[in-house]
C-alpha positions in Angstrom: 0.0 0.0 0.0 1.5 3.2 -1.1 1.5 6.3 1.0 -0.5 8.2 -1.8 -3.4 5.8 -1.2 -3.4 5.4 2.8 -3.7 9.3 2.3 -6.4 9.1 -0.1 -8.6 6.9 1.7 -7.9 9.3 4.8 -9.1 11.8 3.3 -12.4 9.9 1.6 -12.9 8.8 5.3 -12.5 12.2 6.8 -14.8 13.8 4.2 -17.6 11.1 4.5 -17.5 11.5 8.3 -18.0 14.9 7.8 -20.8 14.8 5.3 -22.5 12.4 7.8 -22.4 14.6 10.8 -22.4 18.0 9.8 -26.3 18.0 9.5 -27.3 16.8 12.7 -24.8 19.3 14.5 -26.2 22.2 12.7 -29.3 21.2 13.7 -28.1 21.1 17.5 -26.6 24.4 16.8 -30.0 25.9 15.5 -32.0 24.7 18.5 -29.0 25.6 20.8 -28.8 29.5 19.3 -32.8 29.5 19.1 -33.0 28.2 23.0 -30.6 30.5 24.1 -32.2 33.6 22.6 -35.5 32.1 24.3 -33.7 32.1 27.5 -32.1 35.5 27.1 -35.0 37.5 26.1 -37.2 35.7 29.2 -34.5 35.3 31.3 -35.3 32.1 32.2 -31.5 30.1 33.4 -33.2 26.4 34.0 -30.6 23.9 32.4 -32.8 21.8 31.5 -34.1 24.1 29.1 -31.1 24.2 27.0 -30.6 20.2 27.2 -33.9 18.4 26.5 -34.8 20.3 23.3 -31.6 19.7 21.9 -31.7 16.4 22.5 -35.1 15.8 21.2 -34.2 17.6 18.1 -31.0 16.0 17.5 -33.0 12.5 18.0 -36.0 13.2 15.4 -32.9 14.6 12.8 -31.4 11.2 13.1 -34.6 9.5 12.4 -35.3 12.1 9.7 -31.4 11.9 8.1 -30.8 8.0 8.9 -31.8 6.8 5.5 -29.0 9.3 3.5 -26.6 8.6 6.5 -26.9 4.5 5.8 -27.0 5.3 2.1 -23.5 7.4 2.4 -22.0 5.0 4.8 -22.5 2.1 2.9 -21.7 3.6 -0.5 -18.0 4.3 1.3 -17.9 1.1 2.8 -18.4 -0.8 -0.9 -16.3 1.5 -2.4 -13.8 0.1 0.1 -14.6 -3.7 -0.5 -14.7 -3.0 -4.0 -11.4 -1.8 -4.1 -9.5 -4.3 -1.5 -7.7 -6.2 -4.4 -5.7 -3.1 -5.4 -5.0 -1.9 -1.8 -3.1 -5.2 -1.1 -0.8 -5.0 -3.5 
């Protein structure tokens, strides 16, 4: 295996982690700013406040997103068994 290709499948890795995650944390970062603002102009400080709608959130995205995440995940992991013959030389 040549250091070009450890690289490149590094970097396909990275990229598809990214692409996979990115959605649900920007929709924990929406309902995080959109709490906080909530909290600011009620000034209301309970912590639980900030946590459960998050969480809930973050849980119906992944419900939502699973399909496409599966669909990404296993279209890197063929791609990978597809290819195994040529990373063992």
């Amino acid at each position: 295996m040549s250091p070009e290709l450890v690289l490149e499948l590094s970097r396909q890795a990275v990229k598809v982690t990214l692409l996979v995650s990115l959605p649900i944390l920007g929709i924990g970062l929406v309902v995080g700013i959109l709490v906080s603002l909530f909290q600011a102009a009620t000034q209301i400080q309970e912590m639980t406040l900030t946590f459960v709608p998050k969480i809930v959130s973050i849980f119906v995205g992944l419900l939502l997103l699973l399909p496409w995440i599966m669909h990404q995940l296993m279209g890197f992991t063929l791609e990978i068994l597809g290819n195994l013959p040529r990373y063992i030389r």
